[in-house]
C-alpha positions, 0 to 999 in steps of 0.5 A, spaced: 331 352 653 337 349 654 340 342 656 346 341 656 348 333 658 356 332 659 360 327 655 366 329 659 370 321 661 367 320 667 359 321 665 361 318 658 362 312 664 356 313 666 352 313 661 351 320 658 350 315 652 343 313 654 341 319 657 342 323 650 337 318 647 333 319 652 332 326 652 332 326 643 326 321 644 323 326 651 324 332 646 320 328 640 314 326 643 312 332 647 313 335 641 318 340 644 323 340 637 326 348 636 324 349 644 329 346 646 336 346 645 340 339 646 348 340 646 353 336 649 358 338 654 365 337 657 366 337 664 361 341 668 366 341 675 361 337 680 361 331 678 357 325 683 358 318 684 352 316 680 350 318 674 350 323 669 351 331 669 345 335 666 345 343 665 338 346 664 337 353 662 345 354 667 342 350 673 346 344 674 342 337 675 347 331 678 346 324 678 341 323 672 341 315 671 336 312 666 331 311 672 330 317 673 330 319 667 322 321 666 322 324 674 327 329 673 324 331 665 318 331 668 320 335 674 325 339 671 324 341 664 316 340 662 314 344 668 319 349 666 316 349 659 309 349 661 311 354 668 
C-alpha cells in the first residue's frame, strides 16, 4: 500500500507535520511495517481549507486533521489492508 502525505505549503501550515507522526506511529503499532509505503508529497492539487491531503493507494483524502486521524486510519487503510 501506498500513502502519500502532502508537505506542500499550505499542508505543511496545516500540520502535515503531525499527520506524518501520526501515521509512523499507526504503521508501527499495527505492525504494518513493509506493507505500507509512506512517502511525502508536494501538492496534489485539491487542497481544502482544513487539514492535510492524504493519498492512499492514488485515492486522494482531504482535510486529515489530528482529530480524525484515527477514523480516517481506520476506515481508509486498515479496512483496506484487512478487505
Amino acid at each position: 500500500m501506498d500513502i502519500q502525505i502532502c508537505v506542500g505549503s499550505s499542508c505543511h501550515l496545516k500540520g502535515s507535520a503531525v499527520i506524518i507522526e501520526k501515521m509512523q506511529a499507526a504503521v508501527e503499532k499495527y505492525n504494518l511495517v513493509g506493507k505500507v509505503n509512506l512517502s511525502g508529497s508536494f501538492c496534489m492539487g485539491v487542497c481544502n481549507r482544513m487539514g492535510v491531503t492524504v493519498s492512499v493507494d492514488g485515492e486522494v483524502h482531504t482535510g486529515i486533521s489530528p482529530e480524525n486521524f484515527s477514523e480516517f486510519f481506520s476506515d481508509h487503510v486498515l479496512a483496506k489492508l484487512n478487505g
